[in-house]
ChimeraX commands (.cxc) that place a marker at each C-alpha (Angstrom):
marker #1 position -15.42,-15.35,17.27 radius 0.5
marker #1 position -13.13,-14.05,19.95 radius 0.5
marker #1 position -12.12,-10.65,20.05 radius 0.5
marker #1 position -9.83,-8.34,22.08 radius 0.5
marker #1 position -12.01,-6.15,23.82 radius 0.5
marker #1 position -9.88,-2.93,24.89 radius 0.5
marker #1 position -7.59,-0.83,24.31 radius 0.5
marker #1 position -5.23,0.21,21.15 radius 0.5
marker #1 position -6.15,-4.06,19.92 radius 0.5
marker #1 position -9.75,-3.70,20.20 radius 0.5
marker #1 position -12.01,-6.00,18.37 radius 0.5
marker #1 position -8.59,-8.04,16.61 radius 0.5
marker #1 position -9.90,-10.78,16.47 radius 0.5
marker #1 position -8.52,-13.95,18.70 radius 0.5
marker #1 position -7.50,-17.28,16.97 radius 0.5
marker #1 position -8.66,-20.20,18.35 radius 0.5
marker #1 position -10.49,-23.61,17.64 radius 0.5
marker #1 position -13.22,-24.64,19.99 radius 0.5
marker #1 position -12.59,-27.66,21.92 radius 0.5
marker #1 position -13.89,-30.33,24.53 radius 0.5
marker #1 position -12.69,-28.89,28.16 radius 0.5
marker #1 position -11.86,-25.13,26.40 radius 0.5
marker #1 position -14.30,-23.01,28.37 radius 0.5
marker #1 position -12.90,-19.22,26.90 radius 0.5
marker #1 position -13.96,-16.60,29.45 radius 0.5
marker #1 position -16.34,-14.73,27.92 radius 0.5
marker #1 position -16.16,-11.56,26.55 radius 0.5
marker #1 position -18.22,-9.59,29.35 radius 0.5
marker #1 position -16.04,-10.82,32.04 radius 0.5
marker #1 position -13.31,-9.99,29.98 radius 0.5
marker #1 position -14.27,-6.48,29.70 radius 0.5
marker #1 position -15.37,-5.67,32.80 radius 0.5
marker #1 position -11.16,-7.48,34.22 radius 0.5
marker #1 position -10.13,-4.71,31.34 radius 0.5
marker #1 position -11.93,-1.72,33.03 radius 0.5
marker #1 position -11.20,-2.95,36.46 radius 0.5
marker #1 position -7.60,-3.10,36.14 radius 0.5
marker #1 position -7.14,0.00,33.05 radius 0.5
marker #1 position -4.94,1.82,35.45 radius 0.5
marker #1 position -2.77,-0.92,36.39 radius 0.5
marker #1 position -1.81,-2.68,32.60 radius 0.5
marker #1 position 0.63,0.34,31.28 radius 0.5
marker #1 position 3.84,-0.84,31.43 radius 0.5
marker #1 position 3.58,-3.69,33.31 radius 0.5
marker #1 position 4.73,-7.27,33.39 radius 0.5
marker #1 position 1.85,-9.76,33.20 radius 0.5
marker #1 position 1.57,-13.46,33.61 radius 0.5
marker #1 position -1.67,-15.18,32.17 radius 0.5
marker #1 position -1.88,-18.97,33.91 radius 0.5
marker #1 position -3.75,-21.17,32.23 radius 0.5
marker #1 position -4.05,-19.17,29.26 radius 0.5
marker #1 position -6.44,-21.31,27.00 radius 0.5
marker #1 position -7.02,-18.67,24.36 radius 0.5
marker #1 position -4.56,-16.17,25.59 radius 0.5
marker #1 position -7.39,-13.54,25.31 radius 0.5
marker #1 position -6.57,-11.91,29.16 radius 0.5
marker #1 position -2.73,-11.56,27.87 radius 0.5
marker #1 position -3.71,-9.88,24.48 radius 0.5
marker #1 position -6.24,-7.86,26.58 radius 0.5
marker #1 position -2.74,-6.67,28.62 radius 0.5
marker #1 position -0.89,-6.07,25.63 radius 0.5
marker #1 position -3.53,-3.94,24.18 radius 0.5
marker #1 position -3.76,-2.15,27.19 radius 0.5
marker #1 position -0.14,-1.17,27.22 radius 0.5
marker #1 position 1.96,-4.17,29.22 radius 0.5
marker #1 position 5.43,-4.10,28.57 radius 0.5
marker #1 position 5.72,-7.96,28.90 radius 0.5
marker #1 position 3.44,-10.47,29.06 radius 0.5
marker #1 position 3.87,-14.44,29.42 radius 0.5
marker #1 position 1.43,-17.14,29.00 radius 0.5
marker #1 position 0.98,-20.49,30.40 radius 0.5
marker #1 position -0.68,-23.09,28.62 radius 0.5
marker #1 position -0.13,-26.79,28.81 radius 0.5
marker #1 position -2.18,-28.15,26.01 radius 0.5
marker #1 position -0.19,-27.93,22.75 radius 0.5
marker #1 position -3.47,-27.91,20.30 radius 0.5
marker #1 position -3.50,-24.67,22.12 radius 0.5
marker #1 position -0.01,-23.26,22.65 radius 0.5
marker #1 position 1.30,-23.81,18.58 radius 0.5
marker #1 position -0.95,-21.97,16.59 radius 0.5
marker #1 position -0.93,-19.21,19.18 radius 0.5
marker #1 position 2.93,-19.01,19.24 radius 0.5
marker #1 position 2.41,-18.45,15.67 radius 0.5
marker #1 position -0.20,-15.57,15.49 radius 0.5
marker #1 position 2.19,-13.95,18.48 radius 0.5
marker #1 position 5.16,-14.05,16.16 radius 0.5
marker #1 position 3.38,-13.27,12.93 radius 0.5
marker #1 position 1.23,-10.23,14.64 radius 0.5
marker #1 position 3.84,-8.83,16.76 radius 0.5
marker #1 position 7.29,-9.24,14.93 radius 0.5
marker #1 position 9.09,-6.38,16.70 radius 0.5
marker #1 position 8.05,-7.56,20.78 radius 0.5
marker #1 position 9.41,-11.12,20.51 radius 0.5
marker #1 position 11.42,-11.25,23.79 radius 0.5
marker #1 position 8.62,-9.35,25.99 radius 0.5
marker #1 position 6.31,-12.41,24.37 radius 0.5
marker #1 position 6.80,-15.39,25.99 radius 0.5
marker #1 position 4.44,-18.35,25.72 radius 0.5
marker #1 position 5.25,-21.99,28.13 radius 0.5
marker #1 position 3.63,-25.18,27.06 radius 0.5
marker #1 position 3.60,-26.39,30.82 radius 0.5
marker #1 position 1.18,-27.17,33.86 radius 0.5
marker #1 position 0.66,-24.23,35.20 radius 0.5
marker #1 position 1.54,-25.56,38.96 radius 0.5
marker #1 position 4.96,-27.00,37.55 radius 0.5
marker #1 position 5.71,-23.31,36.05 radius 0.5
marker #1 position 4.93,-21.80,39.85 radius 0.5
marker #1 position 7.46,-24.33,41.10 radius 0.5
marker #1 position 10.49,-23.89,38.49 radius 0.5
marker #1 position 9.81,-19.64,37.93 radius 0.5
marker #1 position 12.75,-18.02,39.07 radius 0.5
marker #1 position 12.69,-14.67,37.03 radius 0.5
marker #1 position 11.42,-11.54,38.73 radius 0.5
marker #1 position 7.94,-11.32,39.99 radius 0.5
marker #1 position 5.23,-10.24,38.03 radius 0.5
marker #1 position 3.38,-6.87,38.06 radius 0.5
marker #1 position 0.05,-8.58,37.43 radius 0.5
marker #1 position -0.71,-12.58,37.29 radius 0.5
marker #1 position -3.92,-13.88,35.73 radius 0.5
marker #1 position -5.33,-16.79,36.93 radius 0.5
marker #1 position -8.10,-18.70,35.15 radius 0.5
marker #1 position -8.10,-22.46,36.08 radius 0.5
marker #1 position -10.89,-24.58,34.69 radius 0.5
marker #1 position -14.18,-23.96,36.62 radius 0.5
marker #1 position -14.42,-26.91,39.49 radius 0.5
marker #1 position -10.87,-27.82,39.09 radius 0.5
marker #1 position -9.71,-30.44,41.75 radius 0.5
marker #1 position -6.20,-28.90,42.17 radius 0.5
marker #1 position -7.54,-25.42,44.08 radius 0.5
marker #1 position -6.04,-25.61,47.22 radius 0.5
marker #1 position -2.64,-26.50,45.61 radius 0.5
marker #1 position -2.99,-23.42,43.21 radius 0.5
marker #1 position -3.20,-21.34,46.50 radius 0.5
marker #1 position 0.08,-22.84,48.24 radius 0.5
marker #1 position 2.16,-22.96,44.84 radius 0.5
marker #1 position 1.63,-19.38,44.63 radius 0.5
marker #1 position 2.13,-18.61,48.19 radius 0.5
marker #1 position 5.59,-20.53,47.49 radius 0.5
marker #1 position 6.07,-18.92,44.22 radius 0.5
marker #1 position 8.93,-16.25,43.84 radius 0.5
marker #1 position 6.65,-15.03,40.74 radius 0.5
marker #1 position 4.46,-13.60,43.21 radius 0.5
marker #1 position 6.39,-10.96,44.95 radius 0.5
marker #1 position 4.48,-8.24,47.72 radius 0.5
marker #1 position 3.17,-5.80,45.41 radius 0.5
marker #1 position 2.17,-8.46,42.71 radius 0.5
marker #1 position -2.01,-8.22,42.04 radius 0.5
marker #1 position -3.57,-11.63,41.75 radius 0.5
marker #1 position -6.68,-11.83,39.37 radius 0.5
marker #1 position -8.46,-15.30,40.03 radius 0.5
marker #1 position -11.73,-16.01,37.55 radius 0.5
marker #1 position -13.50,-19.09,39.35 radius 0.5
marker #1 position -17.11,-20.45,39.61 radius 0.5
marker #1 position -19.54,-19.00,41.62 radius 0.5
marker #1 position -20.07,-22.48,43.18 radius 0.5
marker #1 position -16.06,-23.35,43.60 radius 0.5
marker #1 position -15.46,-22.59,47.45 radius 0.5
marker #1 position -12.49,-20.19,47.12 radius 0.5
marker #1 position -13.47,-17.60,50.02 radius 0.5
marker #1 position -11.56,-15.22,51.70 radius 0.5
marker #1 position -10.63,-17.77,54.54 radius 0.5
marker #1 position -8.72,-19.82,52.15 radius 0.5
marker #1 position -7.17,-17.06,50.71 radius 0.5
marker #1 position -5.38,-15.84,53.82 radius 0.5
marker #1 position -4.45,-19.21,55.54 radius 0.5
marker #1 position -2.70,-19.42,51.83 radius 0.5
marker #1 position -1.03,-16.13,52.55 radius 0.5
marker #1 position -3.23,-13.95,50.30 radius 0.5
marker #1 position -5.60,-10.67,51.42 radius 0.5
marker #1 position -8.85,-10.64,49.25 radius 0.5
marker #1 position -8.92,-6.94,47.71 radius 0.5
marker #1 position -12.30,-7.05,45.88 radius 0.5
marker #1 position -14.72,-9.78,44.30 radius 0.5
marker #1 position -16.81,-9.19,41.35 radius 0.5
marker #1 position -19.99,-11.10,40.57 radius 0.5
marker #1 position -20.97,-12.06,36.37 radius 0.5
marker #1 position -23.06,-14.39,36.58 radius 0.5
marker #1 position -21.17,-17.75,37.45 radius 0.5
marker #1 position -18.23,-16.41,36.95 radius 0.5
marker #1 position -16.58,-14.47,39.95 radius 0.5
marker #1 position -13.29,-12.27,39.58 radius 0.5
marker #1 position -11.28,-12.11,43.02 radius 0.5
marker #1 position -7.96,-9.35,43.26 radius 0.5
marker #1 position -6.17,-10.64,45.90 radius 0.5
marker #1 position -2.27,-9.54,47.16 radius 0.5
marker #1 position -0.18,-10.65,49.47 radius 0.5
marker #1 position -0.58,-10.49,52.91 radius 0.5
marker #1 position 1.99,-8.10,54.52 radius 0.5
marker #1 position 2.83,-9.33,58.02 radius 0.5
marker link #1:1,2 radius 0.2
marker link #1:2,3 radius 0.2
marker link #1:3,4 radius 0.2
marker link #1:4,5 radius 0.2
marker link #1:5,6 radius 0.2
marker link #1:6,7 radius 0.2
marker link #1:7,8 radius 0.2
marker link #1:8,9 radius 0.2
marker link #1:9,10 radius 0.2
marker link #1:10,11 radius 0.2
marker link #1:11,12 radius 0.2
marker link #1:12,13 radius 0.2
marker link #1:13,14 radius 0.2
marker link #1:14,15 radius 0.2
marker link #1:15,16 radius 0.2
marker link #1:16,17 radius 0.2
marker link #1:17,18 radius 0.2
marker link #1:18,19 radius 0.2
marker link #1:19,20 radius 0.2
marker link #1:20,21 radius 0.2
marker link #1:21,22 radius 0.2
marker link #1:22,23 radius 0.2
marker link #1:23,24 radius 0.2
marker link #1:24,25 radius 0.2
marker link #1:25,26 radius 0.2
marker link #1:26,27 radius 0.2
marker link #1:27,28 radius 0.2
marker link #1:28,29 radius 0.2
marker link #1:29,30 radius 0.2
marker link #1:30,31 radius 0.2
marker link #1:31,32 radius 0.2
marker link #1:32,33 radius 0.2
marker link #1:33,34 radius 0.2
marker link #1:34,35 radius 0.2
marker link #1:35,36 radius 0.2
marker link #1:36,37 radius 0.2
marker link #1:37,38 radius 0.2
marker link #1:38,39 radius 0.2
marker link #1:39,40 radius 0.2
marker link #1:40,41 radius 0.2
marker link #1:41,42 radius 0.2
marker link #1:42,43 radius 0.2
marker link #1:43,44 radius 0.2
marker link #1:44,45 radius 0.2
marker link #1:45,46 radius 0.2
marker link #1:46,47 radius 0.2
marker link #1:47,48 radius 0.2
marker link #1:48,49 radius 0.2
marker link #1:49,50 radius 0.2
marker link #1:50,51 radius 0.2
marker link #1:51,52 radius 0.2
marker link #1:52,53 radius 0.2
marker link #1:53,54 radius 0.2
marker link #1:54,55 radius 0.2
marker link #1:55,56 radius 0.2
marker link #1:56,57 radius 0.2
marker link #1:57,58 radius 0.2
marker link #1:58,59 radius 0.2
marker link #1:59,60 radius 0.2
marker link #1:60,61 radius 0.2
marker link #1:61,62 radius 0.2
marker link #1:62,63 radius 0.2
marker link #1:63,64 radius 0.2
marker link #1:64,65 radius 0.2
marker link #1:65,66 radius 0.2
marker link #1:66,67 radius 0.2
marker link #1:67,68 radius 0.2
marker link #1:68,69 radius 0.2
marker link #1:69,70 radius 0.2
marker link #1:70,71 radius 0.2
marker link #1:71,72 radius 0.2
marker link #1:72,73 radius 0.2
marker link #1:73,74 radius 0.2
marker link #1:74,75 radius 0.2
marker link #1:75,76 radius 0.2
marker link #1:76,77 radius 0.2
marker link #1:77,78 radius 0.2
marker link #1:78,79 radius 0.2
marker link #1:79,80 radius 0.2
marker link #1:80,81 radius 0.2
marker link #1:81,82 radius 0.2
marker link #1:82,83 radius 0.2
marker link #1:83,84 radius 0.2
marker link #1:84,85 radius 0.2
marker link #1:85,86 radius 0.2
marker link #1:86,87 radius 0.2
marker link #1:87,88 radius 0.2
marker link #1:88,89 radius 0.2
marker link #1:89,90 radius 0.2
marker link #1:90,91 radius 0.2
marker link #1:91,92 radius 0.2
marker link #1:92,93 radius 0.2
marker link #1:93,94 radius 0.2
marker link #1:94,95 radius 0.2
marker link #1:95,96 radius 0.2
marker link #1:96,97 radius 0.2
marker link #1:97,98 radius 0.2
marker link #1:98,99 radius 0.2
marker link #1:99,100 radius 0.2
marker link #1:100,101 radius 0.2
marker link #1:101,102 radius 0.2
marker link #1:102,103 radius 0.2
marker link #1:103,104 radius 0.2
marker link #1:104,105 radius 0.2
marker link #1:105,106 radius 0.2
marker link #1:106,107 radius 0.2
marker link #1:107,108 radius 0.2
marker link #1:108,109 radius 0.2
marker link #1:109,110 radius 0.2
marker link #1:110,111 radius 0.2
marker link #1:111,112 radius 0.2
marker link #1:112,113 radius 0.2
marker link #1:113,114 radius 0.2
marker link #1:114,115 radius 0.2
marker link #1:115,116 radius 0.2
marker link #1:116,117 radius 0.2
marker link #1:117,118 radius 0.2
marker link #1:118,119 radius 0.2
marker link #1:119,120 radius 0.2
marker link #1:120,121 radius 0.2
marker link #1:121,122 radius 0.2
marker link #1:122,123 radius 0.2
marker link #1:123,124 radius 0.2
marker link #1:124,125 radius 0.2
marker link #1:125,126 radius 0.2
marker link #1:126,127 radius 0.2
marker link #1:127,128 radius 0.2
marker link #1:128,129 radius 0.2
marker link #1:129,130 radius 0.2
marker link #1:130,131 radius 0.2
marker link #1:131,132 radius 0.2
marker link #1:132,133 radius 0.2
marker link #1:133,134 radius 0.2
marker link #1:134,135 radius 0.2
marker link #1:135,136 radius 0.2
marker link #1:136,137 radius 0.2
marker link #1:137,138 radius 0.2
marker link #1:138,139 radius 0.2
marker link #1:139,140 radius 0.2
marker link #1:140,141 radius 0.2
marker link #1:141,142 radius 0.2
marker link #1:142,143 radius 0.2
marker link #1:143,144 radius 0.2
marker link #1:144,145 radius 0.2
marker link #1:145,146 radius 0.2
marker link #1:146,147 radius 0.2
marker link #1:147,148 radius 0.2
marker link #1:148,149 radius 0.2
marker link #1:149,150 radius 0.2
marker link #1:150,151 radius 0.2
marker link #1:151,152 radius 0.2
marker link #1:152,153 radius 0.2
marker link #1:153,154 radius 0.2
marker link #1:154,155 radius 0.2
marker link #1:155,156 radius 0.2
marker link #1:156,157 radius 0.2
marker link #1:157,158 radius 0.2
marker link #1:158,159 radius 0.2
marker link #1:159,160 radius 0.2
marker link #1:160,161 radius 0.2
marker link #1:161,162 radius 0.2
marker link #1:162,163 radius 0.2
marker link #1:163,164 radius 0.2
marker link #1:164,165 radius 0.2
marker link #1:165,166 radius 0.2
marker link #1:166,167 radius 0.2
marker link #1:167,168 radius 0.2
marker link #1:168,169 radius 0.2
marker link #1:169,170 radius 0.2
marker link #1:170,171 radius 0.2
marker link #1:171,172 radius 0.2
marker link #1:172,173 radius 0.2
marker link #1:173,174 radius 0.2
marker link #1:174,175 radius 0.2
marker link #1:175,176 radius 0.2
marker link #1:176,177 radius 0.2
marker link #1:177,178 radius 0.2
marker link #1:178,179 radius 0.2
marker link #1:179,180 radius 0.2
marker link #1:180,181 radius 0.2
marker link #1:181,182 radius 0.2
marker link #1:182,183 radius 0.2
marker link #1:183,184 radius 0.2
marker link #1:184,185 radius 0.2
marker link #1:185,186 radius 0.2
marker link #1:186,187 radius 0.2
marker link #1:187,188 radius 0.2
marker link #1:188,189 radius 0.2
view
């Protein structure tokens, strides 16, 4: 079973039904993105692409984000969590938002404010990497102080080259396992 693994939601437990192509991050990555970003979560506005499970937006909320939106295009996953959202957290319903949508589409058509923090957890060996990279460059959710959080595979060739010729300065990369955790920003010119 899933469970939030910080802050004042710790160990509420996640709903979700396993399915074919639903690879949840686990729960040591998601602990160690928790710690790694503890000072940055209060009060800020988060966007979780590719949301699956939601778990990294309920690990925001828990940590004290004021809003948080998810974007998940598969409905099998979107419905039941728009209902545990709505049932669980009555009183935050317009800093909730949940899109059913592909995730590149909502880059394209976002024109709200930028985003504090944006998740990014595409499936591992996903085709569409290099097109992730430009729709965000393009993005207006991404404004200059906006932190990028990209979970990939170890063997998916994001490096920091790509990253900058796609406008983006590679802060930090964590290693867990296969799983690698890249903070990236804007490049300021």
């Amino acid at each position: 079973m899933l469970r939030i693994q910080s802050g004042s939601l710790k160990g509420t437990p996640i709903p979700y039904n396993p399915q074919p192509g639903l690879r949840p991050t686990t729960q040591k990555v998601r602990e160690a993105v928790s710690n790694i970003l503890r000072n940055d979560w209060s009060n800020s506005s988060v966007a979780d692409l590719f949301s699956g499970t939601g778990a990294y937006g309920l690990e925001a909320l828990s940590n004290g984000a004021r809003q948080v939106l998810w974007v998940e295009r598969d409905r099998k996953l979107v419905q039941p969590f728009q209902h545990f959202l709505k049932e669980r957290f009555k009183d935050r319903g317009a800093s909730l938002q949940v899109f059913q949508e592909d995730a590149l589409s909502f880059l394209g058509r976002w024109t709200g404010d930028p985003v504090d923090i944006l998740i990014l957890d595409p499936p591992y060996h996903w085709a569409l990497r290099e097109e992730l990279l430009s729709h965000l460059n393009l993005s207006v959710i991404v404004g200059t102080g906006t932190l990028l959080v990209l979970e990939f595979h170890h063997k998916d060739p994001y490096h920091a080259d790509s990253f900058r010729l796609n406008g983006f300065e590679l802060l930090k990369m964590y290693a867990y396992g296969e799983s690698r955790v890249a903070l990236l920003r804007r490049h300021n010119e």
